[in-house]
C-alpha positions in Angstrom: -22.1 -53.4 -21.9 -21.9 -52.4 -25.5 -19.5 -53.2 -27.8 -19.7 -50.1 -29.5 -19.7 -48.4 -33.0 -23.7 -48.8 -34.0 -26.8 -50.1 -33.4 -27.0 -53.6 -31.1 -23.3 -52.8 -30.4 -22.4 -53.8 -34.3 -18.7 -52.9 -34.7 -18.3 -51.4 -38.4 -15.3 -52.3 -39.9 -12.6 -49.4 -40.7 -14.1 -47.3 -38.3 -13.1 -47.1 -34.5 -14.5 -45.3 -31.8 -14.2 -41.7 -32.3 -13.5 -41.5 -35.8 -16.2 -39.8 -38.0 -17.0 -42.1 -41.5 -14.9 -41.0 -44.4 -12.4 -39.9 -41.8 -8.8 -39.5 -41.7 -7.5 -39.8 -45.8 -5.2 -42.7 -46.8 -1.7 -41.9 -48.2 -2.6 -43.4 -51.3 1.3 -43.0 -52.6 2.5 -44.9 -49.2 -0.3 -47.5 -49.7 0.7 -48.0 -52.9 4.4 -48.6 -52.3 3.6 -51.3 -49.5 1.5 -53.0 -51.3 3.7 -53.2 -55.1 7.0 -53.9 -51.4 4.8 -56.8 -50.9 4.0 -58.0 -53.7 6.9 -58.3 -55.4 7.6 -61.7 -54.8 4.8 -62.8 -57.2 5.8 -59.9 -60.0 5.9 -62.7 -62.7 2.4 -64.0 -62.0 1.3 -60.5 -62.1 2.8 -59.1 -64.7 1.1 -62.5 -66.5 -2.3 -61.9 -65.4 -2.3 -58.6 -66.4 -1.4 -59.6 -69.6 -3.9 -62.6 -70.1 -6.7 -60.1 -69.0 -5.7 -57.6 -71.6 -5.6 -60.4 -74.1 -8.8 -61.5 -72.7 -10.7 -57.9 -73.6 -8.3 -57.6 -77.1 -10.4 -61.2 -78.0 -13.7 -59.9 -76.7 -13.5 -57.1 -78.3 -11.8 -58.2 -81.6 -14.4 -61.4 -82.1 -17.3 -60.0 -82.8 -16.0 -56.9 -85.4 -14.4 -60.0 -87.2 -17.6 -62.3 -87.0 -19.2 -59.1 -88.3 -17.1 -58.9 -91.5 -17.2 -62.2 -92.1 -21.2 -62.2 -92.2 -20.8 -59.0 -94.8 -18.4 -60.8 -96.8 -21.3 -64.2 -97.0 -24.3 -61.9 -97.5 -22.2 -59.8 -100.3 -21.2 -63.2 -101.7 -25.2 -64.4 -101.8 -26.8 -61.0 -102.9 -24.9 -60.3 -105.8 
């Protein structure tokens, strides 16, 4: 007997017998709401880990323009 869903009986996740892929939508709102419900226990670790990543891209970002005007300041310094 088959276990259903696609070939060799292979079970796909998300989608159960009878429902077509990309079927019914999600209530991305709803969704949303359980998952900020449960997760507000660990608010302060969020709230920091968004903030280290954005510091993380600000340094990334930031690094190079200054190692950039640092090496035109040293070549302007040599040249003239």
């Amino acid at each position: 007997m088959s276990m259903g869903g696609g070939p060799g009986g292979a079970l796909r996740a998300g989608v159960g017998p009878g429902v077509a892929p990309g079927g019914p939508g999600v209530n991305l709102r709803a969704a949303l709401s359980r998952l900020l419900r449960r997760l507000a226990p660990e608010r302060a670790a969020l709230v920091a880990a968004v903030l280290f990543g954005a510091a993380a891209v600000a340094a990334n970002v930031s690094g190079p323009w200054i190692l950039g005007r640092a090496t035109n300041v040293l070549f302007n310094g040599i040249v003239s």
